[in-house]
N, C-alpha and C positions, 0 to 999 in steps of 0.2 A: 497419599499416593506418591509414588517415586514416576517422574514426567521426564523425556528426554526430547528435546527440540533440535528439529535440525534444518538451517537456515543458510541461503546459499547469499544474504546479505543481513548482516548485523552491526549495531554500533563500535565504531563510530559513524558507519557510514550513514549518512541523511539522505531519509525517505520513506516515504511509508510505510513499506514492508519492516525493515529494519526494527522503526517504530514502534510499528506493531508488536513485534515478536519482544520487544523488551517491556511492554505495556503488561504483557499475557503471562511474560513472564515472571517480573515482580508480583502481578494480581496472585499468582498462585500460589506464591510463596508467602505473601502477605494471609493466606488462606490456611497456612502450615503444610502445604505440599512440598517436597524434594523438588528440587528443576535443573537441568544440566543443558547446557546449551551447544550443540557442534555446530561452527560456522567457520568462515574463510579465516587466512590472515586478512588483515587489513591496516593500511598505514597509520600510526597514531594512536595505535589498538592497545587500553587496558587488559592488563593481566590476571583472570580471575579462576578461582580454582573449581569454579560450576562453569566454566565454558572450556571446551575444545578449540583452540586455535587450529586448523588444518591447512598444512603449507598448501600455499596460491598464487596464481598469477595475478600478478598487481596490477590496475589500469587494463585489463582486457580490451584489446582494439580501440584502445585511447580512453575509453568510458572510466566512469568512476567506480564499475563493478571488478571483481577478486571472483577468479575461477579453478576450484579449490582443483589441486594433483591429485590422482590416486594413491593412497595411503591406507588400505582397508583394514591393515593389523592394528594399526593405531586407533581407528575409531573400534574397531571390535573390544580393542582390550579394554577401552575405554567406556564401553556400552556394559560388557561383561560384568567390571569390576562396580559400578550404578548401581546395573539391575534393574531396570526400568519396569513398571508397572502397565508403560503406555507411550507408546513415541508418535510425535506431533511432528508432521513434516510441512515444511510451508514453500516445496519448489516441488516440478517434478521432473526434475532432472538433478542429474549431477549428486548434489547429497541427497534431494530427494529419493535418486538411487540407492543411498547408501541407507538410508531410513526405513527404505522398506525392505533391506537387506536383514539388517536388523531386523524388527519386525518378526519376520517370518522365522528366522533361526529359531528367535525365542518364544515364537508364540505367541506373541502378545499382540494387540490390538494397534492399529494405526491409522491416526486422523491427518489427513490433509485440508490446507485453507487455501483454495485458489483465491489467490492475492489480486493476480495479473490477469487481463487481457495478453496473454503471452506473444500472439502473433503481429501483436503491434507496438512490441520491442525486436523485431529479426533487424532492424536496425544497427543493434550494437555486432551482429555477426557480420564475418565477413560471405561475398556472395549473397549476399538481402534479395530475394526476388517473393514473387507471387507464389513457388513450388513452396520457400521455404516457408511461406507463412502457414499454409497448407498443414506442415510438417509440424509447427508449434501445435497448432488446434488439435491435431491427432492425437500427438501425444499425451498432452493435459487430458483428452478425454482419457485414453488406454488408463493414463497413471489413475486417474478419479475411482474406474473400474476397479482399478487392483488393492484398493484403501476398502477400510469398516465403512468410514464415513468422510464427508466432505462438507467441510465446512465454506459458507457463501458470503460474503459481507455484504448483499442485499440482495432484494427479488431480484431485479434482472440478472443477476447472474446465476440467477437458482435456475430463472425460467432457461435462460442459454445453454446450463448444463444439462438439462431433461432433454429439450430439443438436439442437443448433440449427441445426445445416445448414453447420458450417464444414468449408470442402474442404480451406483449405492445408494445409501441414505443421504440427503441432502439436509441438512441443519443451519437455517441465516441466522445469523450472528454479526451483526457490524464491527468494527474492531469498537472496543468502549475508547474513552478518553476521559482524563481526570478534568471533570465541569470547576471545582472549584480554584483550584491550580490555574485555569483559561480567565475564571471570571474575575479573577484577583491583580489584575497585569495590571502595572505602571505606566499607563500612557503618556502623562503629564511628563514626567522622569524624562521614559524614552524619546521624547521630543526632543527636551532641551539639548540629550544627550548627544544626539544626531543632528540639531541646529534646524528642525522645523517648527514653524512658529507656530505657537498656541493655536492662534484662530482661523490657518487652515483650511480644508477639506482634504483629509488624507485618502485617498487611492490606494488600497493595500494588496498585496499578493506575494505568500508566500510558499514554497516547493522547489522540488530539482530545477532547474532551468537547460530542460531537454528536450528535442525535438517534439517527441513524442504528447508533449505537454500545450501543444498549439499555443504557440506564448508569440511568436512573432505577429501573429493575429491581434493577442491580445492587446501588442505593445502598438498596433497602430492605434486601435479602439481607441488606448488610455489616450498616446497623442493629441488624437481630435481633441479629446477631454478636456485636456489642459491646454490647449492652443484657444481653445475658444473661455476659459476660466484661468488668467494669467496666476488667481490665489489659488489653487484645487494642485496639489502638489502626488508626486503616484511612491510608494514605500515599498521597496524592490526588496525581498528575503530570498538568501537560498544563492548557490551559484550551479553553472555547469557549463557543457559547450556552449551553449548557446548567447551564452550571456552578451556577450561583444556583438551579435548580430541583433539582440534585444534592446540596447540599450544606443545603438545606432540609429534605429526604426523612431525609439524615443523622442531623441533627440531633431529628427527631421520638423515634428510639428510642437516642441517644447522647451523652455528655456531649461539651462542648467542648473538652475535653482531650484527647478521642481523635479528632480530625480532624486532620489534618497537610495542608490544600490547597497546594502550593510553587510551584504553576504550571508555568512552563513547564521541561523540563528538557533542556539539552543536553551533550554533550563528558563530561569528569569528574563531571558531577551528573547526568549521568543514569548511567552504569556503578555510581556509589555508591547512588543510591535500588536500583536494583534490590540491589548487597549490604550492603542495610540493611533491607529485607524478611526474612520467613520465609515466605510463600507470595501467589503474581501471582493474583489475578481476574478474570474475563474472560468477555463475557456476549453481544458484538456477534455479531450472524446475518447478517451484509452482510459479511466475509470473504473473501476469497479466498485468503491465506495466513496473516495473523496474526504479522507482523514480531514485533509486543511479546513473545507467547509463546516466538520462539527467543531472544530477548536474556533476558529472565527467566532461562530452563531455562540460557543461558550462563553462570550467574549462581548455579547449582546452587539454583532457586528451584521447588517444585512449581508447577504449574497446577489450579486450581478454574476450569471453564468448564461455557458450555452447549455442546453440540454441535453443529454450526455446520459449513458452508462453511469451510475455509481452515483449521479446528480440527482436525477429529478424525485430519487427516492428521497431529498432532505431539503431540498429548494421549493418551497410553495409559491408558486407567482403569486406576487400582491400581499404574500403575508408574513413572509419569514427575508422574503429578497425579489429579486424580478428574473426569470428565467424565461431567455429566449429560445426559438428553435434553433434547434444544433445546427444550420444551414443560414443564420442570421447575417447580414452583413457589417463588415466594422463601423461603418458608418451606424444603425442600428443598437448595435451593442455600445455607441460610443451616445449616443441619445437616452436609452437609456440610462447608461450610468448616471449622464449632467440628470436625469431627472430624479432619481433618486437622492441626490448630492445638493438638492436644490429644495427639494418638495421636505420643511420640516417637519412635517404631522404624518407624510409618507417614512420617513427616514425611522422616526419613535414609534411608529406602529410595527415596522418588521423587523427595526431594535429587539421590543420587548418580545414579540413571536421568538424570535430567534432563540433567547434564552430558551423559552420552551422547549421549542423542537431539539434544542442540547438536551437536555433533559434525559430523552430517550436514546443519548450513544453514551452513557454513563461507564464509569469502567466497571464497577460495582453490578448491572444490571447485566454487561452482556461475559462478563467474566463466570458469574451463576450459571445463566446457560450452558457456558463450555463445559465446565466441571459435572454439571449434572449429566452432560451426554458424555464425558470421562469414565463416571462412574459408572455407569449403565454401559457402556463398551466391556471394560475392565470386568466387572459382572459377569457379562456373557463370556466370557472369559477363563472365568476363576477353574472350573472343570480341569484345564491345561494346564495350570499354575501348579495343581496339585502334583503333575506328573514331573519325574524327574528326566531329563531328556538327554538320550546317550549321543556320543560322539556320531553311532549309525543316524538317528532321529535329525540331527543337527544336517549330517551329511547331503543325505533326502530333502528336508526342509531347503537347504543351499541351493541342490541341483534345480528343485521347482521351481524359485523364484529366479534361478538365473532364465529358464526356461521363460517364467511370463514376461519377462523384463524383456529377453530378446523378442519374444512376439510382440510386443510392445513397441518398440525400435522398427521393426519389420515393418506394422502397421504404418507407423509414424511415416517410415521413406517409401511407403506405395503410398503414401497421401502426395507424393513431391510430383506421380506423373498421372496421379488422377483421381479425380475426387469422390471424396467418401460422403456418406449422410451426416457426418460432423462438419464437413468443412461447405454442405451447400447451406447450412445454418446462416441466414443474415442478421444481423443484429449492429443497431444503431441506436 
């Protein structure tokens, strides 16, 4: 199959999503599928002749996101000359737009992965209010509607899309992650390397460091931590705004000797921080799957979290890690951790679960999945493929989908003055 993805954040930039879409997308190719990738510029950015670079605004509203210009002849020609089989959208917005532009011209089939909790990033816009969160939830639903199929990276967010009014087919799919590559990391190595001592309790967490990731919470929790455990040191991965107001919070209740901030981690340094840990912490309620948690547990690493969206489908209290309510206090969160960091025969029992429960976010396992519901889109499909489609055909297909796209949009900004049956959905 000939696969075109199109991604409104991609490597270099660190994060889930990005992650994701370069996991999905080597798997495929590793598969002997074609893949072509349209995503932003972005600062730092290798130059590959299976990716479309599409000029962007760099740093959008200070964030570490690229929000790609209009350039529609560029990505057509660029789609055209492909040929795609199947295009794979992972936003629904922006190229999300342009993916299902595509799409439809050509006839072909179109899978989207809600990634995100979108309405609890309106943060990075400007004007952030209650109207506009509104206005995210809408439109994610509207776009979900106008896709084959929608892909979930766990129950709750299958169950949140039904309850918001999504009709397509809904397919869960976790993003997979490479188990051996996680369980093979150098911890011993990445210690000396960073100047923490062998015998330790390392305090791990690594991610963006963004609002939205409830980390200032986190960073008292860990504080208590180590202010009452002067050896129990915390391993800081990942940068972002936040960081200077995280590592402030740190520092109130712990010495300078137990922060290890390393920044950003990729390839070999990031498989060795996670086995150079004793236990991951994890606190963000914006979720949907929680990538970092299966590469940890890859990594034979407990989880301490709060319970959360994208969490509590891979954290088993008592057996893989300790997962509190989402509503826990620092103080709480910071008890449990000393007890897990403490309790040896606790620590080797959610050790070895942990490997386990990696197990089932394989890349190999959930890569199968996508492909089979690839082929079986594609299938339904093939009838159109046979037709050759004139300039009139293309014309028509155009007008229609600029037509759903604006109802789409329409929908989206009558959710900003009043609520729809998507947006009285609660979910926690």
């Amino acid at each position: 199959m000939k696969i075109a993805m199109f991604t409104n954040t991609y490597l270099p930039h660190v994060g889930g999503v990005a992650r994701s879409v370069k996991t999905l997308e080597d798997a495929c190719r590793a598969h002997g599928h074609e893949v072509r990738v349209i995503a932003p510029e972005f600062d730092g950015q290798e130059e590959s002749p299976d990716v479309l670079r599409v000029p962007a605004i760099q740093h959008f509203n200070g964030s570490d996101f690229s929000v790609q210009l209009p350039v529609p002849n560029v990505i057509r020609d660029y789609i055209q000359d492909f040929g795609p089989d199947l295009i794979h959208s992972h936003h629904p917005f922006l190229l999300g737009d342009a993916a299902l532009r595509e799409a439809r011209k050509m006839q072909i089939p179109i899978v989207f992965t809600h990634h995100t909790l979108y309405e609890r990033y309106t943060h990075y816009v400007p004007l952030d209010s209650p109207a506009l969160k509104r206005v995210a939830i809408q439109l994610a639903t509207e776009y979900c509607n106008l896709c084959d199929e929608v892909i979930a990276p766990s129950g709750s967010i299958a169950r949140l899309l039904r309850e918001r009014g999504v009709t397509s087919p809904i397919l869960v799919v976790p993003t997979g992650i490479d188990i051996r590559f996680f369980a093979a990391g150098n911890g011993r190595q990445f210690r000396k390397t960073h100047g923490i001592p062998q015998d330790a309790k390392v305090i791990g967490h690594i991610g963006r460091l963004a609002k939205e990731k409830n980390l200032v919470f986190l960073a008292e929790s860990i504080a208590n931590c180590l202010k009452q455990d002067p050896k129990a040191v915390f391993l800081l991965g990942g940068d972002g705004d936040d960081r200077d107001e995280i590592l402030a919070t740190l520092r109130h209740g712990a010495g300078r000797h137990q922060i290890h901030a390393v920044g950003k981690l990729t390839g070999q340094n990031l498989a060795d921080a996670y086995a150079a840990m004793d236990c991951f912490v994890f606190a963000s309620q914006t979720e949907t799957q929680g990538l970092v948690l299966a590469e940890a547990m890859a990594a034979g690493k407990p989880v301490v979290a709060l319970d959360g969206p994208g969490v509590r489908e891979i954290v088993s209290d008592g057996e893989n890690g300790l997962l509190l309510a989402g509503d826990a206090s620092s103080a709480s969160f910071s008890d449990s951790l000393s007890r897990i960091l403490h309790d040896a025969e606790l620590l080797r029992f959610c050790s070895e679960h942990a490997r386990h429960t990696a197990d089932n976010y394989s890349t190999e396992r959930s890569v199968r999945r996508v492909l089979h519901s690839y082929e079986q889109l594609v299938e339904g499909y093939g009838h159109l493929g046979e037709v050759d489609l004139t300039r009139w055909d293309r014309l028509l297909s155009g007008i229609g989908v600029e037509w759903d796209l604006l109802v789409e949009k329409m929908s989206a900004a009558s959710a900003a003055v009043m609520r729809t049956p998507a947006t009285k959905v609660h979910f926690d």
